[in-house]
C-alpha positions, 0 to 999 in steps of 0.5 A: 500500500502507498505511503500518503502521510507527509510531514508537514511544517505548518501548524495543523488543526481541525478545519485547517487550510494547509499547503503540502511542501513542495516535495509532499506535492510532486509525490503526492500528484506524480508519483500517487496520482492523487486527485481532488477528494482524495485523502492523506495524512499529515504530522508535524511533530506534535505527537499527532497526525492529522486526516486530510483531504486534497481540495485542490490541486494546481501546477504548483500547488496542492491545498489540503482540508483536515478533517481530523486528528488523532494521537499516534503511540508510536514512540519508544519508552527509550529516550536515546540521543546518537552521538554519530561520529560524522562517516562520508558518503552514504553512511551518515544518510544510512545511519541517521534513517534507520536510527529514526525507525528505530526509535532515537529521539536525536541525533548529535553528528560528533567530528572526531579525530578519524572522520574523513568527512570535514564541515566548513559552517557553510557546509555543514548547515548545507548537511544538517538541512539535508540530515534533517530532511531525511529525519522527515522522510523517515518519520513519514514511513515509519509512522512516527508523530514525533520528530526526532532533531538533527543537532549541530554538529560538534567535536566530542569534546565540545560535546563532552565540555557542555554535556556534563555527566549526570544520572543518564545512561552514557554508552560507547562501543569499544571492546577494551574494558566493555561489558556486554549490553545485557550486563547493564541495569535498565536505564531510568533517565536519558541514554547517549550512545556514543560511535566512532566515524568509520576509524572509530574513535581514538585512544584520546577521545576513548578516554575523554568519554570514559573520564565523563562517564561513557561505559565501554559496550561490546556486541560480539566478536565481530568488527562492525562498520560504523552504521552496522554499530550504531543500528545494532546497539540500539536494536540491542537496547530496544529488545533489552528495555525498550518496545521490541 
């Protein structure tokens, strides 16, 4: 069955105008070949989606009526924030989707001393618009109706400088000294899980998350790349605590 529920970034309510982006038009008239009459969903992060039907339909423009709302459950009891050391290519845009589906509530890009990706400001405003914008599209197919951010990317230790260890859960992979994810108490606040970029994380930055209280993790015998980390830890952490 085709997916017509699209993130929206107006304000919704009942009995509202609302215009689709210009993206949730193309697909919702090219790709679905929707018509006037037609329904669809739209969310916005509130916690909502909203039922709506297609009152008009332009070259450029498609207006939408919502007729209804109702409350979407959809949400993990985990509240894990990804602190993902900034990988190139498609592993960012890989990771960040599937993180979504999985239940993160958000996503730290971290600059490490081995990430081969470097971001100018400029760039890496250009690279957190397109981050975002993929949180977006996987919360459109996964069904969530909240909206996990895309923070600014920062180095680990800016980071560890103005996020000062309290009662959370803070978690790295690193099989020196770890423990295996089974072997930890149920987290009771925040989770932050901390991975490499594709060189993993240094000896130096190591320690520096140890120091603020990071707890060396191990998932098996196997090297991972950094996606196939940072997916398994927390599918790990959702059958362990959270709703899988």
């Amino acid at each position: 069955m085709s997916n017509t529920r699209f993130y929206s970034a107006e304000k919704l309510s009942i009995g509202a105008v609302v215009p689709l982006s210009t993206s949730a038009a193309t697909h919702a008239t090219r790709a679905l070949r929707l018509n006037v009459g037609d329904k669809i969903k739209l969310f916005n992060g509130d916690g909502f989606d909203y039922n709506c039907e297609l009152i008009s339909i332009k070259k450029n423009e498609v207006i939408s009526s919502v007729k209804s709302s109702q409350k979407i459950g959809s949400e993990s009891p985990l509240s894990i924030t990804l602190l993902q050391g900034i990988s190139s290519g498609d592993r960012m845009d890989y990771t960040i989707q599937k993180a979504v589906e999985l239940g993160v509530n958000a996503i730290q890009p971290i600059s490490t001393e081995r990430s081969v990706v470097k971001l100018s400001q400029e760039r890496a405003q250009k690279r957190l618009e397109h981050w975002q914008n993929i949180v977006n599209s996987a919360c459109e197919q996964s069904g969530r109706a909240f909206v996990p951010l895309v923070l600014t990317p920062v180095s680990l230790s800016h980071w560890l400088a103005n996020n000062p260890a309290k009662s959370d859960t803070r978690i790295l992979l690193n099989p020196v000294g770890a423990v295996k994810m089974a072997d930890l108490a149920k987290p009771i606040g925040n989770i932050a899980l901390l991975i490499g970029a594709e060189g993993g994380l240094s000896q130096a930055e190591i320690n520096a998350a140890t120091a603020n209280s990071f707890q060396s993790i191990i998932l098996g015998p196997r090297i991972l790349r950094t996606e196939t980390a940072a997916l398994t830890a927390i599918s790990s952490m959702q059958t362990l605590w959270g709703d899988f």
